[in-house]
C-alpha positions in Angstrom: 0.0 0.0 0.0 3.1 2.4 1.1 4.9 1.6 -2.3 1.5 2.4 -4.5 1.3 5.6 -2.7 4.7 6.5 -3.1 4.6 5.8 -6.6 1.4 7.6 -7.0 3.6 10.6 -5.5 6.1 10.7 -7.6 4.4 10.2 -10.7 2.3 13.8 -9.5 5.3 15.5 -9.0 6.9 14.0 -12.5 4.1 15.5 -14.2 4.3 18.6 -12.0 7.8 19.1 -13.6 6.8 17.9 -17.2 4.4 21.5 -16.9 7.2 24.2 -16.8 4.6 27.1 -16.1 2.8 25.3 -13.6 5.9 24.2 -11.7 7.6 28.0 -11.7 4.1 29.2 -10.2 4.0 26.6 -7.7 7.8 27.8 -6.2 8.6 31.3 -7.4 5.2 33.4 -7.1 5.1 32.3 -3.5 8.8 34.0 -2.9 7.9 36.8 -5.4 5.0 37.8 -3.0 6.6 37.3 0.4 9.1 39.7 -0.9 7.0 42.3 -1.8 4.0 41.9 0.4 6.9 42.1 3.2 7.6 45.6 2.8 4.1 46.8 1.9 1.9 45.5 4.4 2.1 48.0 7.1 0.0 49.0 9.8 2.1 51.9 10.1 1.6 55.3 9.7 4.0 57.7 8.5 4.5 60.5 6.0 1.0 61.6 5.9 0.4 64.4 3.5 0.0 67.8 5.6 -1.2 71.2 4.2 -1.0 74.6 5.8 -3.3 77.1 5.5 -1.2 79.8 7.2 -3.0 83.4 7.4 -0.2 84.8 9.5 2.9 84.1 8.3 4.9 84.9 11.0 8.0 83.3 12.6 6.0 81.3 14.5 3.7 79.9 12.3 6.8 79.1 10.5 8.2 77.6 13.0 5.4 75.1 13.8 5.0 74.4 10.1 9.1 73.2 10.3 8.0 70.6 13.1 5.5 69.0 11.2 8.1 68.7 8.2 11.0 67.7 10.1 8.8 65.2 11.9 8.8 61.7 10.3 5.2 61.4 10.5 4.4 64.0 8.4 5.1 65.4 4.7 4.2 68.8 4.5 2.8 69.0 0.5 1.8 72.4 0.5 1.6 76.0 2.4 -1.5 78.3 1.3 -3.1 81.3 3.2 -7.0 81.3 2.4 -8.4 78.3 4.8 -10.6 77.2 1.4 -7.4 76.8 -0.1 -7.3 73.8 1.7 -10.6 71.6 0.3 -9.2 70.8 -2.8 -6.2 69.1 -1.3 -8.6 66.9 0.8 -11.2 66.2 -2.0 -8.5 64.6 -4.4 -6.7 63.0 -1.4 -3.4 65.2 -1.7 -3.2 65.7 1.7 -5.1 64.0 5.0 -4.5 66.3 7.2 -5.3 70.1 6.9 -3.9 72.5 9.5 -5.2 76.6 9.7 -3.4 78.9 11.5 -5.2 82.3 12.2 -4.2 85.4 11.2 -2.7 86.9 14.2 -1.2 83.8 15.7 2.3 84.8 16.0 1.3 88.2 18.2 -0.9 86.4 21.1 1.7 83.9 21.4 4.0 86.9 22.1 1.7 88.5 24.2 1.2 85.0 26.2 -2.3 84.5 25.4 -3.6 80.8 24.3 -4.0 80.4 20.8 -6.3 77.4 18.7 -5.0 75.8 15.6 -7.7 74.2 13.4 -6.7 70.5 12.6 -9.1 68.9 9.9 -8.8 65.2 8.3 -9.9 63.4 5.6 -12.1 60.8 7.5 -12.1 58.5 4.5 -9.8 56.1 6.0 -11.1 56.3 9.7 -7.9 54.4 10.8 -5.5 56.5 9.1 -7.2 59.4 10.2 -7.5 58.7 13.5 -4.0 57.5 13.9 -2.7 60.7 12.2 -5.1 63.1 14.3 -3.6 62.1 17.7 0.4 62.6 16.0 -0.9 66.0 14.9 -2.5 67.3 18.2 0.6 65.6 20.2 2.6 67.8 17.8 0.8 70.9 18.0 0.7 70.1 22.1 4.7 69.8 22.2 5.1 73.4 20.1 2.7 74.8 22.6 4.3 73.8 25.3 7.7 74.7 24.4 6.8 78.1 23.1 4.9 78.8 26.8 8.2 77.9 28.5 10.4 79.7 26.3 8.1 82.9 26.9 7.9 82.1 30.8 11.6 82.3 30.8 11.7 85.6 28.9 10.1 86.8 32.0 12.1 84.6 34.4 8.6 83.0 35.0 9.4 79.2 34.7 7.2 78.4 37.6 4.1 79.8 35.9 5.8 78.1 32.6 4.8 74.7 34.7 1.5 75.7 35.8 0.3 77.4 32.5 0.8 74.2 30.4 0.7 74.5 26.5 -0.3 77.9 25.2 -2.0 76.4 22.3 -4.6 73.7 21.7 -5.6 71.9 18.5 -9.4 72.1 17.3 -10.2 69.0 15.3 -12.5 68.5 12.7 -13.8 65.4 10.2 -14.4 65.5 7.3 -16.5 62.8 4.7 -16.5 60.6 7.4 -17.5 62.6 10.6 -17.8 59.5 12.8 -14.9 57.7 11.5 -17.0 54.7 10.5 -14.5 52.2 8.8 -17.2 50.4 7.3 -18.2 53.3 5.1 -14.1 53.4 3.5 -14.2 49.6 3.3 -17.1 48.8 1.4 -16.6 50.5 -1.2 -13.3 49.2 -1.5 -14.6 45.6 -1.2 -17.1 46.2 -4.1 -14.1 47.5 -6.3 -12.3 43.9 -4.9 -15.6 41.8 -6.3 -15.9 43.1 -9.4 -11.6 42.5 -10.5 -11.9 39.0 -8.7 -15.0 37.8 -10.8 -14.8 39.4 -14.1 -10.8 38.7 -14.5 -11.1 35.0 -13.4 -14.3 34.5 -16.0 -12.9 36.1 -18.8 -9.0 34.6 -17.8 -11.2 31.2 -18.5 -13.3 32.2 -21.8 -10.1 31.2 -24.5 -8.0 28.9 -22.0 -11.6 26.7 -21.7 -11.7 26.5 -25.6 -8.3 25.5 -26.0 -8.8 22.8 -23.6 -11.9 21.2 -25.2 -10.1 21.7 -28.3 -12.8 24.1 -29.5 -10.7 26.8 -30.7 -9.4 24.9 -33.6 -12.7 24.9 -34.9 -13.7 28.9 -34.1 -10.2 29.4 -36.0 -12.1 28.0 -39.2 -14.9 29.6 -39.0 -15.9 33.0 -40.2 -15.5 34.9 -37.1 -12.6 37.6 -37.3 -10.2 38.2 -34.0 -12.7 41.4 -32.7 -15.7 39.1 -33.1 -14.3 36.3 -31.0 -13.0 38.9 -28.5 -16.4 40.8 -27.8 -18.2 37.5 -28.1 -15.9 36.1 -25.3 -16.0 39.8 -23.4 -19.7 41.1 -23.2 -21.4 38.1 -21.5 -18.4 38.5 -18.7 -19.4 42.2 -19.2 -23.0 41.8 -18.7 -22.7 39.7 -15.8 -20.1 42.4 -14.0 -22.8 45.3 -14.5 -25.0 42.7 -13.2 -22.8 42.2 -10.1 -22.4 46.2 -9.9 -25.5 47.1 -9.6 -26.0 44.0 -6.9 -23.2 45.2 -5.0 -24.2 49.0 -4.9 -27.5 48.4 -3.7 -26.4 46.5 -0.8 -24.1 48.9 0.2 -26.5 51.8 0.3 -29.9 50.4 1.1 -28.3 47.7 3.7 -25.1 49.1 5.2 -26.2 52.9 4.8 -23.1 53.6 2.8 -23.9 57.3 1.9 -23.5 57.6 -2.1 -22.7 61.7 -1.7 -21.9 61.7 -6.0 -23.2 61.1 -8.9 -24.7 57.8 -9.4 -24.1 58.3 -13.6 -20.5 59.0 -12.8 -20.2 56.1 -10.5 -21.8 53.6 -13.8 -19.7 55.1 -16.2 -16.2 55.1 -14.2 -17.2 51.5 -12.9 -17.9 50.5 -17.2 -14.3 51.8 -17.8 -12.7 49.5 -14.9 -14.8 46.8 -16.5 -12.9 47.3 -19.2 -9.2 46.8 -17.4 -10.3 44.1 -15.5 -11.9 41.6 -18.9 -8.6 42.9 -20.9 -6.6 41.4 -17.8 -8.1 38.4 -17.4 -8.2 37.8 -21.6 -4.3 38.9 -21.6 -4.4 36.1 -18.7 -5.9 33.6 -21.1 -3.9 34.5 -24.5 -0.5 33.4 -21.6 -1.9 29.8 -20.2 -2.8 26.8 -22.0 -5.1 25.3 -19.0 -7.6 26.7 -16.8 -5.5 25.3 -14.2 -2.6 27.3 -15.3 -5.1 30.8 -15.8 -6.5 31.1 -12.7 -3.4 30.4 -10.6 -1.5 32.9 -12.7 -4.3 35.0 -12.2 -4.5 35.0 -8.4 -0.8 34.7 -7.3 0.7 37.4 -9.6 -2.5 39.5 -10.4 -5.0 39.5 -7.4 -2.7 39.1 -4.5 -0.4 41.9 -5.5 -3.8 44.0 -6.5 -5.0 43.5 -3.4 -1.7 44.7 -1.4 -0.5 47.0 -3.7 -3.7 49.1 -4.4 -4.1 51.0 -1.1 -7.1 48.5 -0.4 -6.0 47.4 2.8 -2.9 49.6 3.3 -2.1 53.1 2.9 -0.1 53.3 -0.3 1.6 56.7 1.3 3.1 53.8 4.0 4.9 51.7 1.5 8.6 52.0 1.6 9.9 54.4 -1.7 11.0 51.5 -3.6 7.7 50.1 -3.5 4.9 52.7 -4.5 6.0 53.7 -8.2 4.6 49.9 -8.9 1.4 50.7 -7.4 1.2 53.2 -10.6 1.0 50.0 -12.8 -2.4 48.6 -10.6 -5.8 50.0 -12.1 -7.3 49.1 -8.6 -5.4 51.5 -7.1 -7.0 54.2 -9.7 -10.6 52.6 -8.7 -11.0 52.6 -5.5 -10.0 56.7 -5.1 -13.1 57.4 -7.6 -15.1 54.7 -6.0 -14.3 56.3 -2.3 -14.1 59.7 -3.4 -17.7 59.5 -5.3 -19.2 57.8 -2.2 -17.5 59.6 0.5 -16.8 62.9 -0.8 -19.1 63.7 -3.8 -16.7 64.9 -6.0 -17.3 65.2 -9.6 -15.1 64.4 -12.7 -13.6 67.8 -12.0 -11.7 65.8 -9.3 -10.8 62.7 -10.1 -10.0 62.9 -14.2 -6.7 62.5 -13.4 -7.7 58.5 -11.9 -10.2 58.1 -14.8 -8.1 58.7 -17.5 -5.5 56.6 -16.1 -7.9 53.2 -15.4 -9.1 54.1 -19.6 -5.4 54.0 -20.7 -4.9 51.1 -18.7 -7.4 49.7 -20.1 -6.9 50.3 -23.6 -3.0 49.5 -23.2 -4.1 46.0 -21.4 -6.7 45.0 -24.0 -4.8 45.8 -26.6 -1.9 43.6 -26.0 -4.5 40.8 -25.3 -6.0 40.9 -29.0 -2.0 41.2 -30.2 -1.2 37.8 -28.8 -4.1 35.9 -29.5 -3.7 33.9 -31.9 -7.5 33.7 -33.5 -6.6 34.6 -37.5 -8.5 37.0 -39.0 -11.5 37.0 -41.2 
């Protein structure tokens, strides 16, 4: 019985061998991913995006912008003066954080009397938010603080420096997300998830599954030319995503109460051009395997799983070491899920978020068209 088993073994992992794509996915996309997952999976949070809407411009103000940039927490993207400066920078998700200093700021410090800095955050990520709210008060706390003692001590005060405290206090505000409800940032993300997980593994299947049952052969006779086989292997995994979409929406507004602040139009429309991305990955998938074996592992160890990381979905693409982010460039998930959150959340319009539109189309375009290029349907 031992030596029929054993046999049995080796003749699996003979075979194994004999199927060189099979066997390099089996042992190098596992050490591919625990190399780059490794540095981008992060709970941490560090170089948030800051901007300053500074109305004083004084030495002081400048002084507490420098301790934001010099800490590593913090990237300080931009200084402005008018406070509505600042709500473009949050609605395309420049910055997170938002920071107003009043006009006069720098002369009641002088003058020893306490001052309040605005703090505002983009409550799209309630984790990231949160986390970067309690840095950026602790900041504003320790400037305070050291400016009330260094005034104290002008006046040869420092017991009253002790009993004073911080001469400045940080007013905090949320935006999109006034509760912080994680639920409302994840949902929306998930839905972008579903759709690249169903309608690249169908469509990955559509010419691999033909090849296998040695259809294909007989399509390549016929009089179909290459763009009729590629729409008639597309739209049904099309119609069955915008299927799926509208699904998903619904339960995310009428069950979970996700508010949908934009344009439900824009939201179909941006969601048709992602469709588009994720059918020309999953047929670019197909035109490389030759089982459905072979597609759908290809698929989900060096598509899916690095989507998934990669994208901002789960962690902060701001997080991810320098080495790591230009590759997040070449995701269209990542593109997807700041229209999906920023439609949802924030109600912006395609004055907003063109930028992530007409990336996700080019991908798009680029993906599907090296698809058709290698598949080898003749045409006419």
């Amino acid at each position: 019985m031992i030596r029929r088993i054993r046999l049995l073994v080796w003749k699996e992992l003979i075979e194994l061998g004999q199927d060189p794509r099979l066997f390099s996915l089996v042992i190098l996309a596992p050490v591919i991913q625990l190399v780059m997952l490794a540095y981008a999976a992060t709970t941490d949070v560090r170089n948030v995006p800051v901007v300053f809407a500074d109305a004083d411009r004084s030495a002081t103000s400048r002084e507490l912008i420098s301790r934001f940039d010099q800490s590593p927490t913090f990237t300080v993207v931009d200084v402005v003066t008018a406070g509505t400066d600042i709500n473009s920078y949050l609605e395309r998700g420049d910055a997170w954080i938002a920071v107003a200093i009043p006009p006069g700021f720098g002369d009641e410090i002088a003058a020893a009397r306490s001052q309040t800095v605005q703090v505002i955050a983009d409550g799209s990520d309630s984790n990231s938010a949160g986390v970067s709210l309690g840095y950026a008060t602790s900041v504003i706390a320790a400037f305070g603080g050291e400016v009330a003692v260094r005034a104290n001590q002008v006046t040869g005060q420092r017991a009253a420096a002790a009993a004073t405290g911080p001469s400045m206090e940080a007013q905090v505000r949320v935006w999109f997300n006034p509760r912080l409800e994680s639920r409302d940032f994840m949902i929306p993300g998930i839905v972008a998830l579903l759709l690249l997980v169903i309608t690249t593994n169908l469509s990955s299947m559509g010419i691999v599954r033909e090849k296998e049952l040695g259809t294909l052969e007989q399509l390549n006779v016929t009089p179909l030319g290459r763009s009729e086989l590629i729409l008639g292997k597309l739209l049904p995994y099309a119609l069955v995503g915008i299927i799926d979409v509208v699904l998903v929406l619904a339960v995310a507004v009428l069950w979970f109460e996700v508010p949908l602040r934009g344009s439900l139009a824009l939201l179909l429309a941006t969601t048709l051009i992602y469709l588009l991305s994720t059918l020309g990955l999953g047929l670019l998938v197909s035109t490389l395997s030759s089982t459905q074996q072979q597609a759908m592992m290809t698929t989900t160890f060096f598509f899916l799983m690095p989507m998934i990381y990669l994208s901002g979905f789960v962690f902060p693409i701001e997080n991810m070491p320098a080495a790591i982010q230009p590759f997040t460039y070449l995701i269209p998930l990542r593109y997807f899920l700041v229209i999906l959150r920023s439609i949802f959340l924030k109600g912006v319009g395609l004055e907003t978020i063109w930028p992530e539109t007409l990336a996700l189309a080019g991908w798009g375009v680029v993906i599907l068209a090296l698809a058709i290029s290698r598949s080898s349907k003749r045409s006419g």
